[in-house]
Each structure stands twice: as structure tokens, then as C-alpha cells.
C-alpha positions as CSV (number, residue, x, y, z in Angstrom):
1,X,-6.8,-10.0,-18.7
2,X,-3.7,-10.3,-16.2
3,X,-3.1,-14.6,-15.6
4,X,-2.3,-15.5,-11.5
5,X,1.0,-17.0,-13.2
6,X,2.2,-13.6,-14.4
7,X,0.6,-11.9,-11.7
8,X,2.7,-13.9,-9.0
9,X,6.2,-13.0,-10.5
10,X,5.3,-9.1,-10.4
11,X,3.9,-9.2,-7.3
12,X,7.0,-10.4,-6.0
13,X,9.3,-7.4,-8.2
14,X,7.1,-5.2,-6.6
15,X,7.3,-6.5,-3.2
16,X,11.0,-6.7,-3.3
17,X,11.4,-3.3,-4.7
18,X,8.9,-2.1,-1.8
19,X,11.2,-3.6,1.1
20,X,14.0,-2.3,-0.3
21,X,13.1,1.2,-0.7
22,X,11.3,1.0,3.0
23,X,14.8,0.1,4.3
24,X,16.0,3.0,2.2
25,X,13.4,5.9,3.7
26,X,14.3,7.5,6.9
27,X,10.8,6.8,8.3
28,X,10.7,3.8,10.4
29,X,8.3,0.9,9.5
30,X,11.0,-2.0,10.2
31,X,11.4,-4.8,7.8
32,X,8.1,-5.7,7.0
33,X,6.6,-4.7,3.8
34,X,3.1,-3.1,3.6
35,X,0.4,-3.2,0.6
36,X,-3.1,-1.5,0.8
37,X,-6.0,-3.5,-1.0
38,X,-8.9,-1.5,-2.1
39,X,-11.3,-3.4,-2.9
40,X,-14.6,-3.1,-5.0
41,X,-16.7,-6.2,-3.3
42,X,-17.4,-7.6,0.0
43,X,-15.5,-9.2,2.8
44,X,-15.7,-13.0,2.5
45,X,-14.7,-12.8,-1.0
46,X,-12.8,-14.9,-3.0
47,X,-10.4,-11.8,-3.8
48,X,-8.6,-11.7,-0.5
49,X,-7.9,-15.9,-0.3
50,X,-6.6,-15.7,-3.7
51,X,-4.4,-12.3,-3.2
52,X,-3.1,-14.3,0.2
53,X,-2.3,-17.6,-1.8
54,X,-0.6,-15.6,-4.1
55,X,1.5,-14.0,-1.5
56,X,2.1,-17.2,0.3
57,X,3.4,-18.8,-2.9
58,X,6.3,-16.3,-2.7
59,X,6.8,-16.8,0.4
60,X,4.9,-14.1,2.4
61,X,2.6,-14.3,5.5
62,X,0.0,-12.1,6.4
63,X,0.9,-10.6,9.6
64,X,4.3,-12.0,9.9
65,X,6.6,-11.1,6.5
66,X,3.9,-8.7,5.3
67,X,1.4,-6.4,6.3
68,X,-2.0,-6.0,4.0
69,X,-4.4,-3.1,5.0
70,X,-7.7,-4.1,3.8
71,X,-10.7,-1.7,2.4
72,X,-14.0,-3.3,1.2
73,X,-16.8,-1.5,-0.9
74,X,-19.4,-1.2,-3.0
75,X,-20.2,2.7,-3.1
76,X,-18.0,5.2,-4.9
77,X,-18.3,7.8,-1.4
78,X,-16.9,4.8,0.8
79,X,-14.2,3.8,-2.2
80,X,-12.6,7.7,-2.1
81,X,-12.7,7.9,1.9
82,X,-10.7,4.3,1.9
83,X,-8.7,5.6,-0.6
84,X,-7.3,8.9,0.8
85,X,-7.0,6.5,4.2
86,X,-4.6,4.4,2.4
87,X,-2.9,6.8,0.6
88,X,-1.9,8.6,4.1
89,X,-0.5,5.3,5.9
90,X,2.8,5.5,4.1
91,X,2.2,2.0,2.2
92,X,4.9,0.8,0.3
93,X,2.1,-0.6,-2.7
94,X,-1.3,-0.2,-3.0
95,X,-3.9,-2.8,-5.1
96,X,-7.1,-1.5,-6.7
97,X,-9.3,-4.8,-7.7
98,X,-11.8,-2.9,-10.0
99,X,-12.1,0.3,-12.3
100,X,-13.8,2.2,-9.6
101,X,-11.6,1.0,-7.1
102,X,-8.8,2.1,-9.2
103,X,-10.5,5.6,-10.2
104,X,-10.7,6.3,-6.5
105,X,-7.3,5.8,-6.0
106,X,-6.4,7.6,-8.9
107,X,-8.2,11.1,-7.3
């Protein structure tokens, strides 16, 4: 099992290594970095406060110094139609928060 305290130093390699190569792509999508969440759950869970504390602790701001596309479910149909939405929006990261969250993604 992954800590928060060595989850919060990734995160952070990742999200620099995602605004850097954004500034390095020829397709605009300015300077703000973007993740994707897939999530196996429900809105109003304690997933997105903690992924957004997280994020805050490094420094980042929901809708200001980041962008976070958000997908809820709890059905594998809904999972793989939020997935192949994700996957076309040109994110920098995307999150899976459970194995069939993650198996969705995977395709």
C-alpha cells in the first residue's frame, strides 16, 4: 500500500514532468497542467478532498494552477466510456483510484 507521504513527492515529479512536456507539445493548452481522475466510487467522497489536499500541499489549486477532470462510478460500462472520454481530452496524467478503474483505463 502507497503512504500520502510518498504519494505527495510523486505526484509532484509527475506534475512537473506533465507541465513541462505541455509547454513542449505544439498543441496549445497554456500553462496549466491537467490530470484526469477516474474514479471507482461516488461523488462526495473522501477521495477527491484528499487528492485536492494533496495537490494543495504542493502548491496547486484546483481551477487556478491545475485543472482535474473528474469521472465517478461504480459500473464497469460507465468506467470504460469515462475512460475513452479521458483518454481523448489530451491530459497530461491520468489517476485510476481502484483495479477496475485502472482495468478500464488500461483498455
Amino acid at each position: 500500500m502507497i503512504s500520502r507521504r510518498s504519494l505527495v513527492p510523486g505526484l509532484g515529479l509527475l506534475l512537473d514532468a506533465a507541465g513541462s512536456s505541455a509547454r513542449a507539445t505544439t498543441k496549445p493548452r497554456g500553462n496549466v497542467p491537467s490530470i484526469g481522475v477516474l474514479r471507482w466510487g461516488v461523488p462526495g467522497d473522501e477521495a477527491k478532498a484528499g487528492l485536492t489536499g494533496a495537490l494543495g500541499a504542493l502548491g496547486y489549486r484546483e481551477g487556478t494552477t491545475i485543472r482535474i477532470e473528474w469521472r465517478f462510478t461504480t459500473r464497469p460500462e460507465d468506467a470504460q466510456r469515462h475512460a475513452l472520454e479521458l483518454a481523448g481530452m489530451g491530459l497530461d496524467l491520468v489517476i485510476a483510484s481502484a483495479t477496475p478503474a485502472a482495468q478500464a483505463l488500461r483498455g
